[in-house]
N, C-alpha and C positions, 0 to 999 in steps of 0.2 A: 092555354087560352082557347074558349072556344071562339068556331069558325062560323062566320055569318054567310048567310045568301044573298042576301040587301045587293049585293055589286053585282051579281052572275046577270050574264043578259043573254039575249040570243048575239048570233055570230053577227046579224045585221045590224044590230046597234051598236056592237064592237069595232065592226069595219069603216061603218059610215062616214067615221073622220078623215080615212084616208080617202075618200074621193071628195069633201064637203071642206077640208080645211087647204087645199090645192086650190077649190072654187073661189073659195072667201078671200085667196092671196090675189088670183085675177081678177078678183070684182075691183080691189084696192087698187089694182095699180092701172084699172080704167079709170077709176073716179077722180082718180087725181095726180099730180105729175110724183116721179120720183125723186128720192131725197134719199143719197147714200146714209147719211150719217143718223135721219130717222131710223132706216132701216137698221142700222146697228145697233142705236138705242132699243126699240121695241125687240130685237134678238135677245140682247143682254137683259133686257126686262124679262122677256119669258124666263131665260136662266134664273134668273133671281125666284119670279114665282112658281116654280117648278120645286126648284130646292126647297120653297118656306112651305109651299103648300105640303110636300112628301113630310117634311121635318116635323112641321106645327101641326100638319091637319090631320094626316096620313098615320102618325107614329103617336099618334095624341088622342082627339079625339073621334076620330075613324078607324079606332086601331085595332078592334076587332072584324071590323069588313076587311082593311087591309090585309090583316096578316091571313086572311083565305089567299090572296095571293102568291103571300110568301109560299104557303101549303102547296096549292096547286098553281104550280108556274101558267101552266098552257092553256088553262081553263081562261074564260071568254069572261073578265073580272075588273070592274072599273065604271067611270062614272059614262053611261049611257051617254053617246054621240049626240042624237035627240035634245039632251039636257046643253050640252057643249055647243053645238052648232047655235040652239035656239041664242046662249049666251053671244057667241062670236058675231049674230046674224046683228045682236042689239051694238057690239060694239063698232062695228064696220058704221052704222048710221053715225054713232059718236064722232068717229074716227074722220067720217068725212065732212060734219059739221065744224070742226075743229080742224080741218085741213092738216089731220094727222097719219094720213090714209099709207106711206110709207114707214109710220113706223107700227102700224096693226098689220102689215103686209109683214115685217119681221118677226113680229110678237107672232103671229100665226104660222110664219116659218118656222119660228124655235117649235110652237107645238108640234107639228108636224116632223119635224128632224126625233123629238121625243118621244112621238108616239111609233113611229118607224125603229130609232134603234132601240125601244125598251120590246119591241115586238122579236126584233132578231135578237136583243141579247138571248131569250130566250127560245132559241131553235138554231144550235152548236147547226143544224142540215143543212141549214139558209146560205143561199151563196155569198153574203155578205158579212157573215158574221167572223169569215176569216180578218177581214179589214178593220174589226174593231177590238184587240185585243184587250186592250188598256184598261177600256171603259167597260166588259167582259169580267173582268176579274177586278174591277172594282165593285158591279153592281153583286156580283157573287159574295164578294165579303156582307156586304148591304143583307144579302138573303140568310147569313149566317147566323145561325139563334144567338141571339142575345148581343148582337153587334150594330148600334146603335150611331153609324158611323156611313157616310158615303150618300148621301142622299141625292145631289147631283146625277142623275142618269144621263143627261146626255152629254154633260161637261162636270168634269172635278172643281170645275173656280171657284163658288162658292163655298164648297167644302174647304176648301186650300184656304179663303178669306176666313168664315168662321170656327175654323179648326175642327173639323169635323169629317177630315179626309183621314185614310190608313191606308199606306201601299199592300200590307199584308198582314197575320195575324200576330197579336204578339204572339211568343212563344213562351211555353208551360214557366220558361228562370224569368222570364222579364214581367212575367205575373203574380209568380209570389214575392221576388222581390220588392213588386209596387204594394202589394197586399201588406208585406214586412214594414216596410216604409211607413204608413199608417198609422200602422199598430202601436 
């Protein structure tokens, strides 16, 4: 497959979410009172669109921008912060119209937890990436050609819900036996 340029950006549109989606979490939780359980839903909401978007969007119809990624890990590869912020800036107004302002403070926490550990999953040097081993050699299998499996980066749940998680690889017998089985 070839590899697209469409996603490369400079390093400041890469970054910008780590300082813009920490902003966007305090603007929410001035504008309006907190509410544990909002919060939890807009978390567990990000997890969902994270997983549908990588699975449906990513793997689908972006799947040749994506897979530059796969190719090159480290490279500065993804949808411009710019694009992201401007989205997040229109839903913060929603969010406080709708007196929903603690669970867009979630939803923008899960992004932010995601765009953090999918940054360390890849840099093994980062002081953090000793603490995430699990979700490491999940996204690893994810990177595996033709492994179409693991799409959760920052949580396995969705995968675990729609059967789309694998602890590890099958191995060579348990793939020609499944092959056998078929046939």
């Amino acid at each position: 497959m070839a590899v697209s340029n469409q996603w490369k950006m400079s390093s400041l549109a890469y970054f910008l979410d780590f300082f813009t989606a920490p902003l966007f979490v305090l603007a929410a939780l001035y504008l309006g009172p907190f509410h544990w359980v909002q919060a939890v839903c807009g978390l567990l909401l990000w997890s969902l669109i994270e997983y549908l978007t990588h699975r449906f969007l990513f793997h689908t119809w972006y799947r040749r921008e994506h897979w530059t990624h796969h190719l090159d890990e480290l490279a500065y590869i993804g949808i411009s912060s710019w694009k992201t912020s401007a989205v997040y800036a229109a839903l913060l107004v929603l969010a406080w119209a709708a007196q929903l302002t603690s669970a867009y403070a979630g939803l923008v926490v899960g992004y932010f937890l995601y765009i953090s550990l999918h940054y360390v999953m890849h840099r093994p040097s980062h002081w953090c990436y000793r603490f995430i081993p699990l979700l490491v050699a999940s996204h690893d299998l994810h990177h595996h050609r033709g492994i179409e499996k693991n799409f959760g980066v920052s949580s396995p749940l969705w995968d675990v819900v729609f059967g789309t998680y694998i602890a590890r690889l099958p191995d060579e017998g348990t793939m020609a036996s499944a092959k056998e089985g078929r046939s």
